[in-house]
MOPAC internal coordinates of N, CA, C and O (Angstrom, degrees):
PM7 1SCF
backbone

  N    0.0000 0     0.00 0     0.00 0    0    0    0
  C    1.4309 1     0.00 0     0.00 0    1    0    0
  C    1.5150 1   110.09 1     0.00 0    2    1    0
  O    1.2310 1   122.71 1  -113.68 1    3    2    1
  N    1.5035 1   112.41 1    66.32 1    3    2    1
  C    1.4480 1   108.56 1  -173.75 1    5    3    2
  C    1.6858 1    96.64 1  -110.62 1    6    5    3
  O    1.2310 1   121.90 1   -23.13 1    7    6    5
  N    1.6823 1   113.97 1   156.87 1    7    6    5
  C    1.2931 1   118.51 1  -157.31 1    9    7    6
  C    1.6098 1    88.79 1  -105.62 1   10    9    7
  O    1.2310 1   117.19 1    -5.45 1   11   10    9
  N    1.2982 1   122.96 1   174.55 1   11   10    9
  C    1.3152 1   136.71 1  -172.91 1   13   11   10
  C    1.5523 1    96.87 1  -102.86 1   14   13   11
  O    1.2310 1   123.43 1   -77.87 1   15   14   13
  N    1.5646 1   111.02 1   102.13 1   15   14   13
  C    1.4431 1   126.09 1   173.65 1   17   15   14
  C    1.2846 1   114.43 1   -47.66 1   18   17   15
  O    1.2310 1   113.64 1   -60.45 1   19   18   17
  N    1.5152 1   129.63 1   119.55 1   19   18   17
  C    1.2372 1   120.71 1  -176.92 1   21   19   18
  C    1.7834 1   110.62 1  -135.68 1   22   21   19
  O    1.2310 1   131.72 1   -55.67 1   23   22   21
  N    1.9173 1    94.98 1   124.33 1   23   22   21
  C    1.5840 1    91.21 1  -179.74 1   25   23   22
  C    1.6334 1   104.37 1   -82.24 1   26   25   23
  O    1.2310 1   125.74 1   -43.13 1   27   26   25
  N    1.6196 1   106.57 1   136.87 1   27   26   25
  C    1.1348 1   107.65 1  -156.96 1   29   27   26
  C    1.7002 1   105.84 1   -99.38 1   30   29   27
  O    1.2310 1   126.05 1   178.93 1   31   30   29
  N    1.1361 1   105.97 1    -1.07 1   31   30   29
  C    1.5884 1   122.50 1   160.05 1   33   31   30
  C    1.3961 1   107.84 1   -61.81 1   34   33   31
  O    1.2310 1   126.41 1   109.57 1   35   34   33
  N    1.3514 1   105.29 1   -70.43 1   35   34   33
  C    1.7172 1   100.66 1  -166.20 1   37   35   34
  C    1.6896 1   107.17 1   -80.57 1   38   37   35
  O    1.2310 1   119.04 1  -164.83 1   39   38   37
  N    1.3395 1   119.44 1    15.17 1   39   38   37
  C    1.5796 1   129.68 1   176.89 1   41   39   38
  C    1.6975 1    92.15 1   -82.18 1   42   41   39
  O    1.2310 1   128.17 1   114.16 1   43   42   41
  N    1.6722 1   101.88 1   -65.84 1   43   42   41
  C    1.3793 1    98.02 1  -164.86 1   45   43   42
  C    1.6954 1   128.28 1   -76.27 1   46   45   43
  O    1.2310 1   133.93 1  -169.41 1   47   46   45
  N    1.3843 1    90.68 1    10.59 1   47   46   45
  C    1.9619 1   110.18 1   175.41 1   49   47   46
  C    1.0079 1    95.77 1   -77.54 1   50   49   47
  O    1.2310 1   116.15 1   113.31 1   51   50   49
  N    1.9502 1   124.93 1   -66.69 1   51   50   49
  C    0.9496 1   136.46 1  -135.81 1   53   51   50
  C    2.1340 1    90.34 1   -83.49 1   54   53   51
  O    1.2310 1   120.54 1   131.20 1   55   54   53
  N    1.0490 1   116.58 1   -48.80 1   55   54   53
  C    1.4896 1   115.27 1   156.17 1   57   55   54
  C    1.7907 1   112.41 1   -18.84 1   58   57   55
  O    1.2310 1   126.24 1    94.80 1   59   58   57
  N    1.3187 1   105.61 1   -85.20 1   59   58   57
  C    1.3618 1   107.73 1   171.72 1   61   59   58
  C    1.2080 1   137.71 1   -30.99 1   62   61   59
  O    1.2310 1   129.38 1   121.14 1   63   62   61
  N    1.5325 1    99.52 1   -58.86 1   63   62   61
  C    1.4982 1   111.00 1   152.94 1   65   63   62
  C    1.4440 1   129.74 1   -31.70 1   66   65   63
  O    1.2310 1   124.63 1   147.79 1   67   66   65
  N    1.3453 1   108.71 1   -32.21 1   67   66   65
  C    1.3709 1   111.14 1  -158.21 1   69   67   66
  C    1.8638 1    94.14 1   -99.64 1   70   69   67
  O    1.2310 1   119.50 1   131.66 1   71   70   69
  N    1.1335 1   118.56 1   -48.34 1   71   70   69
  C    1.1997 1   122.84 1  -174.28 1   73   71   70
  C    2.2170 1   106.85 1   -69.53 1   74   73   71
  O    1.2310 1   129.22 1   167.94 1   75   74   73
  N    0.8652 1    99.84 1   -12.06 1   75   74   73
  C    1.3374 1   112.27 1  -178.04 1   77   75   74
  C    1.6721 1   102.08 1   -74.53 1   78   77   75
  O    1.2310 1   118.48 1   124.16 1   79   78   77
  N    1.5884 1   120.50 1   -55.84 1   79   78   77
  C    1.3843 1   130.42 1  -152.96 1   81   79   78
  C    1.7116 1    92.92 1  -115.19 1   82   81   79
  O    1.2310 1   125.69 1  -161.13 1   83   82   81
  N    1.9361 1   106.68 1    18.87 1   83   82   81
  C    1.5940 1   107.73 1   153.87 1   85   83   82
  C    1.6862 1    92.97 1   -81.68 1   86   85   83
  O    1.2310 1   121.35 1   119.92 1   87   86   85
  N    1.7071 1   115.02 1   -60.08 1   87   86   85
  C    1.2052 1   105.41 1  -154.01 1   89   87   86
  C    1.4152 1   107.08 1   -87.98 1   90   89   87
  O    1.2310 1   114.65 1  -155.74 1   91   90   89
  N    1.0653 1   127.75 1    24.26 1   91   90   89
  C    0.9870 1   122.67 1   170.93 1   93   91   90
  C    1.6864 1   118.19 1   -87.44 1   94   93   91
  O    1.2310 1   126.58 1   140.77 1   95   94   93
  N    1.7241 1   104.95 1   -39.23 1   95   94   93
  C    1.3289 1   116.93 1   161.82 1   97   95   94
  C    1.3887 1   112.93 1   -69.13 1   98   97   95
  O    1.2310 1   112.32 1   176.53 1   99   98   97
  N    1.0375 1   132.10 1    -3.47 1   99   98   97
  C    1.3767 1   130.17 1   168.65 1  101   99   98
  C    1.8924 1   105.05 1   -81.02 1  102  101   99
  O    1.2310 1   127.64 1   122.77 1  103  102  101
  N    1.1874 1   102.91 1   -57.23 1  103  102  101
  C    1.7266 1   113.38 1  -174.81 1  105  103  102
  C    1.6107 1    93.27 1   -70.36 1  106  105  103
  O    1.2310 1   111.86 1  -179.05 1  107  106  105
  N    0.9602 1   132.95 1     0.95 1  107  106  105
  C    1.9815 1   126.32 1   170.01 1  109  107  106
  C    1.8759 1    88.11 1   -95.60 1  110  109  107
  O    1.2310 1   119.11 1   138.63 1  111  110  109
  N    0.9407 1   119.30 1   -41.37 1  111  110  109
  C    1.3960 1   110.12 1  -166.76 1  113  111  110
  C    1.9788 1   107.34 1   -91.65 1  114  113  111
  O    1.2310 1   125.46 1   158.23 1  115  114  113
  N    0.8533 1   107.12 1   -21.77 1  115  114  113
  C    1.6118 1   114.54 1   176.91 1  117  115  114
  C    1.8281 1   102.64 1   -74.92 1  118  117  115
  O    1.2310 1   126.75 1   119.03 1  119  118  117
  N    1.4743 1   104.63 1   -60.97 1  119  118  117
  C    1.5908 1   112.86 1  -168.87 1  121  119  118
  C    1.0451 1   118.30 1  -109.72 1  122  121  119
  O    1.2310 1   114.17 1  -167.08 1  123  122  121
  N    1.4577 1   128.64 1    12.92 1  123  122  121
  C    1.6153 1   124.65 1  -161.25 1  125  123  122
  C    1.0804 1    82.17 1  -105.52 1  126  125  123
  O    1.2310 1   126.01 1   -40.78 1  127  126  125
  N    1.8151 1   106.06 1   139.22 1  127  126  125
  C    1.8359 1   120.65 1   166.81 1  129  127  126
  C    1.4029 1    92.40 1  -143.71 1  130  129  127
  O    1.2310 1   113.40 1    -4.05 1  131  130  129
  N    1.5893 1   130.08 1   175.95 1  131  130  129
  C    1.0992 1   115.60 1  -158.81 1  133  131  130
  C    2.0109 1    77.29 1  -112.49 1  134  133  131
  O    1.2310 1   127.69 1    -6.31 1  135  134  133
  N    1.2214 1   102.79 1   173.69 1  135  134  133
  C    1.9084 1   110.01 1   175.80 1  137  135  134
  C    1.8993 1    92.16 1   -59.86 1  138  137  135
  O    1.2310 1   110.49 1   148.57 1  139  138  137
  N    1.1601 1   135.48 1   -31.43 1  139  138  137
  C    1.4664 1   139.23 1  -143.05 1  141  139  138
  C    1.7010 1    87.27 1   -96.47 1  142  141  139
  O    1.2310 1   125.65 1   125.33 1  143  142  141
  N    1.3240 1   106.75 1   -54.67 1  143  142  141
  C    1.6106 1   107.64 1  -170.74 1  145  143  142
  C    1.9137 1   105.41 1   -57.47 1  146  145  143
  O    1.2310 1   122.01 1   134.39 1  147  146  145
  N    1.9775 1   113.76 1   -45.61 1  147  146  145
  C    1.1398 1   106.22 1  -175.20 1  149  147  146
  C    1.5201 1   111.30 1   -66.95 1  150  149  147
  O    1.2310 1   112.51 1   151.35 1  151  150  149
  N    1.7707 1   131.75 1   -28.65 1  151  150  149
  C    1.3100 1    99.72 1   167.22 1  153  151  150
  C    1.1878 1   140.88 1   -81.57 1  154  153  151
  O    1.2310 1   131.16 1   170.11 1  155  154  153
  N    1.6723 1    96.07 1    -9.89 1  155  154  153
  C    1.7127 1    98.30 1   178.08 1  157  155  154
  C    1.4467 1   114.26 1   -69.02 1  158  157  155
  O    1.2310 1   112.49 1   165.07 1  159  158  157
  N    1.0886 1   131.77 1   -14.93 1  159  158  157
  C    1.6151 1   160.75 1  -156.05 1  161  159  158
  C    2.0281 1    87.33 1  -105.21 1  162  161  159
  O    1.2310 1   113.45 1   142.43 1  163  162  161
  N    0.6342 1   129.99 1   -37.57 1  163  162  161
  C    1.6649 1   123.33 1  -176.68 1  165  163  162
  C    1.6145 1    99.86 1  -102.67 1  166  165  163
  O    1.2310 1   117.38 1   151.71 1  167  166  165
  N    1.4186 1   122.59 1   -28.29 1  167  166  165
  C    1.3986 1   110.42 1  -168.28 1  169  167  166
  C    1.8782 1   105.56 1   -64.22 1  170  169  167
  O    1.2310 1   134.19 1   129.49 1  171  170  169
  N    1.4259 1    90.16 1   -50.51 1  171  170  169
  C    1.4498 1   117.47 1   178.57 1  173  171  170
  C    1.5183 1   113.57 1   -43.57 1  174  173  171
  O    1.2310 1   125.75 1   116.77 1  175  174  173
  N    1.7646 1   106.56 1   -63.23 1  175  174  173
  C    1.4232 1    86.17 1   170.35 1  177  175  174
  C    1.6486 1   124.80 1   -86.20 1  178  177  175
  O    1.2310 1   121.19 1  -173.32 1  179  178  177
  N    1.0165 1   115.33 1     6.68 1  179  178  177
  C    1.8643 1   111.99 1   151.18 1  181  179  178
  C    1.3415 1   115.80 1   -46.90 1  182  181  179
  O    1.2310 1   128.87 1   128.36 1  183  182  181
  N    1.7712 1   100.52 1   -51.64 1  183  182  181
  C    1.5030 1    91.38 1  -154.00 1  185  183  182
  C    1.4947 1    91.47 1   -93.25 1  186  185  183
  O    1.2310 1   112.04 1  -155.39 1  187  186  185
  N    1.2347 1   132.62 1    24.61 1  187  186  185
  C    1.6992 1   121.86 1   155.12 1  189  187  186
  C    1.0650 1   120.18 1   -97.63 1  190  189  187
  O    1.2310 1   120.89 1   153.22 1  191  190  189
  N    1.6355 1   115.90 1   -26.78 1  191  190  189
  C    1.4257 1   119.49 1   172.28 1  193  191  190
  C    1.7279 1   109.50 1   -52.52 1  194  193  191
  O    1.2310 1   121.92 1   124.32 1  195  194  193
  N    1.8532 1   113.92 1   -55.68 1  195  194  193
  C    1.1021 1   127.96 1   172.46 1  197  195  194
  C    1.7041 1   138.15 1   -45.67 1  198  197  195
  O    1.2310 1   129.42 1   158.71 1  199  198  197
  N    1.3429 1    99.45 1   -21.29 1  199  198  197
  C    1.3545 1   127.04 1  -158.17 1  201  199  198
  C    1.6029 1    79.02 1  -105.84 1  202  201  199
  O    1.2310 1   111.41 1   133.38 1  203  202  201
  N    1.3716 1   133.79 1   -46.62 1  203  202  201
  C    1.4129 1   115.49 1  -153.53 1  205  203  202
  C    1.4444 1   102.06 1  -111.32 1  206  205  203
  O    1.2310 1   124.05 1   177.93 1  207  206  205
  N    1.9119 1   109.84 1    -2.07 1  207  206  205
  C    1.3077 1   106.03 1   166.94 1  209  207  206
  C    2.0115 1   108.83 1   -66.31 1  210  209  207
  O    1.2310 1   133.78 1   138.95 1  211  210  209
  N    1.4158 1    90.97 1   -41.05 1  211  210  209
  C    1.4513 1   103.14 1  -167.03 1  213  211  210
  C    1.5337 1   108.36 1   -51.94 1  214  213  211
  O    1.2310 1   113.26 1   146.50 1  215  214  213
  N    1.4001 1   130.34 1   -33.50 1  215  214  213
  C    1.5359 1   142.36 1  -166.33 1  217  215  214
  C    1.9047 1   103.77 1   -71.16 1  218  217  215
  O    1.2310 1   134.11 1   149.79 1  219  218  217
  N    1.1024 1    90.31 1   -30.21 1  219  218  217
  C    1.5628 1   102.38 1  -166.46 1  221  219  218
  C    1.5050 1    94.42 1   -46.76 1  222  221  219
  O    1.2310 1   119.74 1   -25.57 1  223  222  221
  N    1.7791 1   118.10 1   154.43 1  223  222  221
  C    1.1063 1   134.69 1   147.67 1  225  223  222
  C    1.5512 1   131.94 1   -99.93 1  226  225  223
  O    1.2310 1   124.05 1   -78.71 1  227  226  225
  N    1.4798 1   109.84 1   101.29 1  227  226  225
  C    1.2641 1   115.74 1  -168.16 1  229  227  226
  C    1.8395 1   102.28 1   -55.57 1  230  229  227
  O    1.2310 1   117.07 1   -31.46 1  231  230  229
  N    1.4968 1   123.17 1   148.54 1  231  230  229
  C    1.1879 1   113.76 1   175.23 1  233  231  230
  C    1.8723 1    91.38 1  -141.07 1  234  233  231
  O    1.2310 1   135.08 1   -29.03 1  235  234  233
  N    1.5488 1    88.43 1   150.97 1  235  234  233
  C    1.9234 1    84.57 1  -169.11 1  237  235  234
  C    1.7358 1    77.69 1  -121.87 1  238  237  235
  O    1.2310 1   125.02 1   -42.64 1  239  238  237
  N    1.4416 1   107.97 1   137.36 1  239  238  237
  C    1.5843 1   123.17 1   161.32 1  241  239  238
  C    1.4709 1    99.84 1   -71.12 1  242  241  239
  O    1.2310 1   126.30 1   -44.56 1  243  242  241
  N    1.7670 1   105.50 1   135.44 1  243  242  241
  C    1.0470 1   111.79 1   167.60 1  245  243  242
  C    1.6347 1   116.15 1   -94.08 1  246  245  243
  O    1.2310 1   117.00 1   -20.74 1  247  246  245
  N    1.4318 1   123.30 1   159.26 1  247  246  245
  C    1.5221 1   129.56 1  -172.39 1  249  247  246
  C    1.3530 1    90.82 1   -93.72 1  250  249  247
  O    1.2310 1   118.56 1   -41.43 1  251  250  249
  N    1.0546 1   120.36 1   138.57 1  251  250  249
  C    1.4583 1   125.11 1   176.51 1  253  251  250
  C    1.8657 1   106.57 1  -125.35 1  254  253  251
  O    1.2310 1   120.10 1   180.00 1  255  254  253

């Protein structure tokens, strides 16, 4: 009836460790985009800014 000797130093590292590379997979899934996803994501809204600059109706105040 012998118990499983445990150094309780490298228990509570390896603890840390573990809770560290929980939130870490959380912050890959919250903020991770790939470099390809962030420009396709900026190209897109360029060309809506551009597209909806173009729609605009210029209006000139007249001097009266």
């Amino acid at each position: 009836m012998s118990a499983e000797i445990v150094n309780l130093r490298q228990f509570r590292k390896k603890q840390a460790r573990s809770v560290k590379e929980k939130q870490a997979e959380q912050n890959r899934i919250t903020f991770g985009r790939t470099k390809a996803e962030k420009s396709l994501a900026k190209a897109l809204n360029e060309k809506n800014v551009k597209t909806h600059e173009a729609g605009r109706i210029e209006t000139t105040e007249s001097e009266d």
